[in-house]
N, C-alpha and C positions, 0 to 999 in steps of 0.2 A: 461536556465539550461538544459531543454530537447528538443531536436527539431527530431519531426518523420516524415521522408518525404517519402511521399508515399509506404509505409510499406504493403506489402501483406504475405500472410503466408499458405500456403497449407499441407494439411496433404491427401496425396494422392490426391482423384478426390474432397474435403473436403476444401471449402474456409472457415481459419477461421478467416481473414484479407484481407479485399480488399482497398488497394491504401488510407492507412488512414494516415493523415499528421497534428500533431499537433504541436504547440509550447509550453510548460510550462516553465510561468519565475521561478527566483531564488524564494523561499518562498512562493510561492503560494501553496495553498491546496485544491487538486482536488478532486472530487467523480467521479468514472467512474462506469456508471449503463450500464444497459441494461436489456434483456430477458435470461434465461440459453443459452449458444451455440453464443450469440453474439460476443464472445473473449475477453473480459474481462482479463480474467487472462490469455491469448496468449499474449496480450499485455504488463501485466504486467513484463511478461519474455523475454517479447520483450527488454525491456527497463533495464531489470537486466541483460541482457546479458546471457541469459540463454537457450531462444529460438533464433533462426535466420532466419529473414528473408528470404524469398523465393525472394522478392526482395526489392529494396527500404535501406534504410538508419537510423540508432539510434543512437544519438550523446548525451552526456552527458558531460555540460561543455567543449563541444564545440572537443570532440574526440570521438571517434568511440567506444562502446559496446563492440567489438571488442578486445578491448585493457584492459588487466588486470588492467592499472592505472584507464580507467573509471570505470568499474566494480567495485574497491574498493568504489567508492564513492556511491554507493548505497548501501540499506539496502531491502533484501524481506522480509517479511512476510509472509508465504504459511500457506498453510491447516495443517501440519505439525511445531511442534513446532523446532525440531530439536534440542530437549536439552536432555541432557544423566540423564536419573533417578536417578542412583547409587551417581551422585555428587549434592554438595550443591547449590544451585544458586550461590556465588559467586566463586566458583569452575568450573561452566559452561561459566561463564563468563571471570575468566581468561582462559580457555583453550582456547576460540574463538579470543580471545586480541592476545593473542600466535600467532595464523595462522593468524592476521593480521599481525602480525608486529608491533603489539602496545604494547611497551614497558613498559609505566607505565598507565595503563587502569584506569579510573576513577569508579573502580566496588561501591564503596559506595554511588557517587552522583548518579551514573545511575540508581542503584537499588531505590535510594529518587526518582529520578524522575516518580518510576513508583509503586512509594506508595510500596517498597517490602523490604526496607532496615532493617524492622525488622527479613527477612527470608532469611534475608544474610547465614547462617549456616544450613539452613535446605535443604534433600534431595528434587528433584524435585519430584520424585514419591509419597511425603505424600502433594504436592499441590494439590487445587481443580482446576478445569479447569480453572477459571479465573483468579488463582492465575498465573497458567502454562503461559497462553497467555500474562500476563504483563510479566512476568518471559522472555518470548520469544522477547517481544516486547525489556528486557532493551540489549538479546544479540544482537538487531542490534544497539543498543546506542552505545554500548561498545567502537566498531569502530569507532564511529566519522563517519555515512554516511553524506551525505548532501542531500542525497534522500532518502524519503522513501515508499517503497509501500507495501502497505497493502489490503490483498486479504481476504476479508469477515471477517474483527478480530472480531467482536463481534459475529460470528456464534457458535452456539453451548453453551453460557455464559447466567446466568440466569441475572434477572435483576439489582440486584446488583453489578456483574461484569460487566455489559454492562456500567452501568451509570456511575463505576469507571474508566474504560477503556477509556469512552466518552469524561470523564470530561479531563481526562489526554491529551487526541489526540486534545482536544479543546483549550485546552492552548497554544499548538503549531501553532496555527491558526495566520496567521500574522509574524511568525518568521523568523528564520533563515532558517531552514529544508522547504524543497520541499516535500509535501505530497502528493502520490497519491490514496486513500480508493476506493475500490469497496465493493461496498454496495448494495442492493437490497432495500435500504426502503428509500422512498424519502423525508420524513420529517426527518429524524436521518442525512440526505444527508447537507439538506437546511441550517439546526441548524448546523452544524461539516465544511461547508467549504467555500470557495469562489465562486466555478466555479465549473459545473458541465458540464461533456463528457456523454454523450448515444452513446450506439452501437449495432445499430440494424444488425444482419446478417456480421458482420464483416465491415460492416461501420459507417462510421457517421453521427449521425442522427439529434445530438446535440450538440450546443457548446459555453454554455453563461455563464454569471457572476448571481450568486442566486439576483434576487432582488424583490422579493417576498415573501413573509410569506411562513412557511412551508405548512401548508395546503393548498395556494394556489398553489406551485412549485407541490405536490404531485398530487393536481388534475392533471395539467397539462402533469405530468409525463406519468397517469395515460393515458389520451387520445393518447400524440405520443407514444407508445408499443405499443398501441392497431390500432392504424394507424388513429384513428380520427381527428388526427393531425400530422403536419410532420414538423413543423416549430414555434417560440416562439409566 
């Protein structure tokens, strides 16, 4: 579904991608970790079409980032929720159906799917942060991507919204949708996905399938950052 080959990315004299080349199939669900400054979320926009490469190549379903048809089929998730306060949730959600092009939006199941369909009518600005971030989550549903990435979503949510957030992103595990979560915490990592990507310095340092207990993936995490290890 996603193929990055050799992807570098420069912000001035500032490498924050060097020559990184992954493949992600159809339905898998990634955790991409690292250190702050590792690229992470360079990548993430890498891959939304939103950043571009300095050089190297990002295909999605097999065309170019590039290309407005790829780009539809993704969904980001940023630090930002990017929903207008003054309207209801499903007000936010038909106006983003709109600028897709999505004629008859499925705003009731999407909002079920993200436990909010009882705040169908309510303004977004009397949400609580958690409320906002599913809220946000169901405007990339809305679309029908078949990717999605997700850059730190449980940041900022106390534990109640983490664990509902969690439980939701974990159902999708195995599915149709291609997941890709940057997370910083390697047991929420272990438990939430298949495969986990480390990017140390704008490389890759890491690149396996979880098959270890969380506690033990985290130790492990714990040692390559730190450089006690560079390898599984």
């Amino acid at each position: 579904m996603i193929q990055i080959d050799r992807v570098s990315r420069l912000y001035g004299d500032r490498v924050a991608l060097e020559t990184v080349s992954l493949e992600i199939a159809a339905g898998e669900s990634i955790a991409l970790m690292g250190p702050n400054g590792a690229g992470k979320s360079t990548l993430l926009r890498a891959i939304a079409g939103l950043t571009r490469a300095s050089e190297g190549t990002v295909t999605v379903g097999g065309r170019s980032v590039k290309e407005p048809a790829s780009r539809r089929r993704v969904g980001l998730l940023a630090h930002e929720s990017y929903l207008y306060g003054p309207l209801t949730a499903a007000e936010n959600l038909q106006f983003y159906a709109r600028l897709y092009g999505v004629a008859d939006p499925p705003i009731e199941r999407v909002l079920a799917d993200v436990g909010l369909e009882w705040a169908a009518d309510l303004r977004i600005d009397t949400f609580s942060r958690g409320m906002e971030q599913r809220a946000a989550l169901a405007r990339l549903l809305v679309t029908g991507p078949e990717v999605l990435l997700l850059d730190e979503p449980f940041s900022g949510l106390d534990h109640v919204a983490s664990t509902t957030l969690f439980d939701q992103l974990s159902r999708w595990r195995g599915g149709d949708r291609t997941m890709v979560v940057v997370t910083h915490d390697p047991i929420q990592a272990a438990r939430l996905v298949q495969r986990v990507i480390v990017l140390v310095q704008g490389r890759v340092a890491f690149d396996e399938a979880v098959t270890e207990g969380p506690e033990a993936f985290a130790l492990r995490y714990a040692r390559l950052v730190s450089g006690e290890a560079r390898s599984a």
